[in-house]
N, C-alpha and C positions, 0 to 999 in steps of 0.2 A: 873454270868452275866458279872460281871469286866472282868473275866478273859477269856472269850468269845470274848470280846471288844477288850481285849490286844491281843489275839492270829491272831481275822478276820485285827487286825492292824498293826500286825507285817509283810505281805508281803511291805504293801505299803510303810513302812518303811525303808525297806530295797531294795526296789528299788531306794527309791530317795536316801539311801546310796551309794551305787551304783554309782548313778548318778554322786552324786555330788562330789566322788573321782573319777570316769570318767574326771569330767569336772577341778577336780583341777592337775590331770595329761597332759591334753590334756594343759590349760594354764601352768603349770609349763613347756614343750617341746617345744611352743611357745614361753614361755619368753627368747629368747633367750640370754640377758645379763644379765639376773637373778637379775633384780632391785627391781621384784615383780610386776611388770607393764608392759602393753601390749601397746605396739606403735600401728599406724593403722596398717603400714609397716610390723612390726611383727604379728598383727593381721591377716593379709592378710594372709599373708605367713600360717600360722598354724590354723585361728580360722576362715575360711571363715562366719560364720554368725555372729560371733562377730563384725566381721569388716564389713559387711553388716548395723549393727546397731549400730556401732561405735559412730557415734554424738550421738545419744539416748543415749546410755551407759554412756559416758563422759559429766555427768550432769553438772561438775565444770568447762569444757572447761580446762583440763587442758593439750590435747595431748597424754592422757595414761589413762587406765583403770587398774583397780587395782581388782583382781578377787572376792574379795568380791563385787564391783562395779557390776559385769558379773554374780556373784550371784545372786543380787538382782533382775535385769534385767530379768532375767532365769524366777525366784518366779512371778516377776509381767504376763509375759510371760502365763504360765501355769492358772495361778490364772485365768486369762482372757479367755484363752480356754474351762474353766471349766463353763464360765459363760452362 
């Protein structure tokens, strides 16, 4: 039965694999001064829903997101679709 669990788990897993090197390529071609961090400016430019949701994203107010920031976002994101 475990190994049932692990297998019928293994796509959805590896979709948000996937995903989530999808999404840290997509932010790393965006970043474009490779500081680790997304401006709106550069947001705009490369991540249009990012920067859509910008202020949500940049909970610390601090002008930049940081793709673990954009991650979590994401997570919350889905969590909530799912509700």
């Amino acid at each position: 039965m475990i190994a049932a669990l692990a297998l019928t788990a293994l796509p959805a897993h590896a979709q948000e694999g996937k995903a989530a090197q999808k999404l840290e390529e997509r932010f790393a071609a965006a970043d474009k001064d490779h500081d680790g961090k997304l401006t709106k400016a550069e947001a705009q430019a490369g991540m249009p829903r990012v920067a859509k949701h910008f202020d949500e994203i940049d909970t610390q107010k601090t002008g930049a997101v940081t793709l673990e920031q954009v991650k979590q976002f994401a997570a919350a994101q889905m969590k909530d679709r799912k509700k």
